[in-house]
N, C-alpha and C positions, 0 to 999 in steps of 0.2 A: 864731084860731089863731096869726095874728104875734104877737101880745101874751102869749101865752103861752109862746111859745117865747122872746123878749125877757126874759120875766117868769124862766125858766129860766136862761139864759143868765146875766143879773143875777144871781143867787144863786149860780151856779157863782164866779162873778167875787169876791163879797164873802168867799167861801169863802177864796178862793185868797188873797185880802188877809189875811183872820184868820188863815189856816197860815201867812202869810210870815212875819207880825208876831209872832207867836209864839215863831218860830225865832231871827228876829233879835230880839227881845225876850229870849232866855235869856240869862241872866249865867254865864259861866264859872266855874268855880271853879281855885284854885292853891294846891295845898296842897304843904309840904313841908315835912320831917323829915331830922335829922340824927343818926348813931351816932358814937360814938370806934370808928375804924378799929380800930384795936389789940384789938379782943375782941370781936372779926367773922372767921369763917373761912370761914361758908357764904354763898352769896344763892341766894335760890331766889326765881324769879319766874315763875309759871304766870297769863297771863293769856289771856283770849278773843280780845280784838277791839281791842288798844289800840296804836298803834304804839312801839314800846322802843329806847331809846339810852342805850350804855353809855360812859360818856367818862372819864378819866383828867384824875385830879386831882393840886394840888401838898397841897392841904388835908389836914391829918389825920384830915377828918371824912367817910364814907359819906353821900351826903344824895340823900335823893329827892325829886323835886318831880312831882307829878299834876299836869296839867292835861288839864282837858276837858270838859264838858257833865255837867250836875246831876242830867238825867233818866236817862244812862245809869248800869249797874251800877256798885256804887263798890268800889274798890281800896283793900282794906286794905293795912296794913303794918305789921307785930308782930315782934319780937325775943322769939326764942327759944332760949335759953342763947346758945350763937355764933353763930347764925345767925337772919339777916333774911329774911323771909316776905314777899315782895309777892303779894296773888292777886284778882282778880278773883270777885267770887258771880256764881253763873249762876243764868241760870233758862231756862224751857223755851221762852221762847220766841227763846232763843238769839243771834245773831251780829246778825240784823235787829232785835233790838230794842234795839241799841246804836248802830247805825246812824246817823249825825248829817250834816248837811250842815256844808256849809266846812270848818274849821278841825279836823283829827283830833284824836282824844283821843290826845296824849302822854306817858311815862311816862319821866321821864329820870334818870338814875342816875349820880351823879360816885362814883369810885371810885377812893382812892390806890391806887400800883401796890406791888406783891405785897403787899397787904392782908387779900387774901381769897384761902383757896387754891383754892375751889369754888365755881365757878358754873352752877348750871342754869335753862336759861330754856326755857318752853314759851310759845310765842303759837301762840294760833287765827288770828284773819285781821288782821293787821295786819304794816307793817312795819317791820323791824332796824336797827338800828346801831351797828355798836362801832370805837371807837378807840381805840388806843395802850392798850389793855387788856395787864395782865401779871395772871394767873392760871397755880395750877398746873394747875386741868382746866377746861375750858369743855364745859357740851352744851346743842347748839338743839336745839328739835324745835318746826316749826312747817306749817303745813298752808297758808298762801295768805301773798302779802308778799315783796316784795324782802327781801332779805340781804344789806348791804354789812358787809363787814368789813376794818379797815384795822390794820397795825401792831400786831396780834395777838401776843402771846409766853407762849404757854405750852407746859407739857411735852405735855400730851395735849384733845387737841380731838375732838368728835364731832358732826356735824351731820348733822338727819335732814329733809328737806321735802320736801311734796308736791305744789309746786307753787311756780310764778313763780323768776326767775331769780337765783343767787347770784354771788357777788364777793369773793374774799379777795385781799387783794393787801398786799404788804410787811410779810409775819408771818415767825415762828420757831415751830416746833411738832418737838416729837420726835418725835411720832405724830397723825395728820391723818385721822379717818375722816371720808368722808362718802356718803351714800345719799337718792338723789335719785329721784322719780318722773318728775315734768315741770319743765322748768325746764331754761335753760341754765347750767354752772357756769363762771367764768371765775376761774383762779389764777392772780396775777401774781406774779412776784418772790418765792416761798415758799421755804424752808429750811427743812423737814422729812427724817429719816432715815425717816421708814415713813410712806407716805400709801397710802391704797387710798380709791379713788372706784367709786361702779356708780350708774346711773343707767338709767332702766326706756325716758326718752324727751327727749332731748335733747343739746346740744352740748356737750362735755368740753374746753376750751382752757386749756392749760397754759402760761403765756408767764416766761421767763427765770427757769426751771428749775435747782434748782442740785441737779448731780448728789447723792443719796441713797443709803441701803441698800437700798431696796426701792420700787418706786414701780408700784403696780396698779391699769388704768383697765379697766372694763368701760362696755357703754351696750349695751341692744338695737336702738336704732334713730339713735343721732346719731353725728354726727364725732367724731373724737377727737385733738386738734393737741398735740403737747408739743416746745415750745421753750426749747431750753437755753441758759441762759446762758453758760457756757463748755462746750467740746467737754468730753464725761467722759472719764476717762481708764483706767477699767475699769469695764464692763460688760456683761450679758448681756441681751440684747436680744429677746424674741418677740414679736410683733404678727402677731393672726388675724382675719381679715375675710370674710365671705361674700361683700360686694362683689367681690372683686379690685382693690380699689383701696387697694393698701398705698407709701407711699412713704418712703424710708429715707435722709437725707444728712446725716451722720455723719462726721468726721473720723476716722480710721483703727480704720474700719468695716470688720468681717471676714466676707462673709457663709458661713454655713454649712450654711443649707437654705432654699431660696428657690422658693416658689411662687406661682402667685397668687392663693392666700388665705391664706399664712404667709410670713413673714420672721422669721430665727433666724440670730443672729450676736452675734459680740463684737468688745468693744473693748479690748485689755488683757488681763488676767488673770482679768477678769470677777470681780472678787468684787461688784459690788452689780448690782442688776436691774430691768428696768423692762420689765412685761408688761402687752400691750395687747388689748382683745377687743371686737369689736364687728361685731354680728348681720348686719347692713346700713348701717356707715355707713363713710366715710373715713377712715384711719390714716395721719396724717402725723406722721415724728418728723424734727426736722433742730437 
């Protein structure tokens, strides 16, 4: 009976050495390709499971470079009158069968600024990152995976995830949607005229805020912080809370109906506005 459980044990063991050597036996691949910016207007990148970074370049040239494991799905990349195609093939046995130990498969994208007026990216599970990116319209749409986003400038932004936590800090956007499931969102240092945020289940913090046209936070169930950078100097103010736990400090803050699950007042002449809603959580504006 020992020796057969030994004899078991040993096989499990040699097993375990054959999968190691395997994995650290694959050879990576790195592949990259490069466009003339100039007769490029779209990127559209739909992929599954691969992490994506968008970075700003001095270069005239659009260039992508793949890296990542041989076994997994491979990532085309085709030019289509103006516009470049990245997309991942799927197959059914989906997100696990891309799955790789160590090193993530990377997909990274230099991009001269205002090169391209349109950019759409969908990622499955994997995650984001863009810098110092100028585009006229940016839209995420992704389903698991951090989102860091830095030094963003474009006219219209749309971001849609369902999961894991977002980050936009030190961008310009004239219009800033975003809609969240789970996941906390954190905007730093933004300068947009129209943002509207809702988020089904998580924290909304809005840190050094620069007064807008319009600025609307919903959340069913997290906090909602928005910190301005300088005091506004007109606007109109609602923030509704089932908590009662609403808090308002405002430089020449005028309240005008105050209870506690609503706070409604101005500052000025109120021509731009910033309304706030949330189901069960905290609403702090100062």
């Amino acid at each position: 009976m020992k020796k057969a459980i030994i004899a078991f044990l040993f096989v499990i063991a040699i097993g375990g050495i054959v999968f190691t050597l395997k994995i650290n036996g694959e050879k990576g691949i790195n592949e990259q390709q490069s466009f003339d910016a100039q007769k490029i207007e779209e990127l559209e990148i739909n992929i599954e499971s691969w992490d994506i970074t968008l970075e700003s370049t001095e270069s005239e040239k659009l260039t992508i470079e793949i890296e990542g494991k041989p076994q997994n799905n491979p990532v085309e990349v085709k030019k289509d009158g103006n516009k470049i195609k990245v997309h991942q093939q799927g197959t059914e046995e989906g997100v696990m069968k891309n799955f790789s130990f160590g090193k993530k498969d990377t997909i990274h994208i230099s991009i001269p600024k205002n090169a391209v007026n349109k950019i759409a990216l969908k990622n499955g599970y994997g995650d984001i990152k863009i810098n110092n990116i100028e585009t006229d319209e940016l839209s995420i749409s992704t389903d698991s995976g951090a989102k860091i986003i830095k030094g963003l400038s474009a006219n219209k932004g749309i971001i849609t995830s369902k999961d894991d936590e977002l980050s936009i800090a030190d961008s310009s956007l004239n219009e800033l949607t975003i809609g969240a499931t789970k996941g906390d969102s954190y905007i730093t240092g933004i300068n947009s005229s129209k943002t509207k945020i809702t988020s089904t289940s998580g924290e909304v913090f809005i840190k050094g805020s620069i007064e807008g046209k319009a600025l609307f936070v919903e959340t069913a169930s997290g906090d909602i912080t928005v910190a301005y950078k300088e005091a506004p100097k007109s606007l109109e103010l609602i923030a509704n809370s089932e908590s009662s736990d609403i808090s308002v400090n405002l430089e020449g803050y005028q309240k005008e109906k105050h209870t506690d699950q609503l706070k409604n007042g101005k500052i000025g002449d109120a021509a731009n506005k910033l309304e706030l809603i949330s189901k069960r959580g905290v609403i702090t504006v100062k």
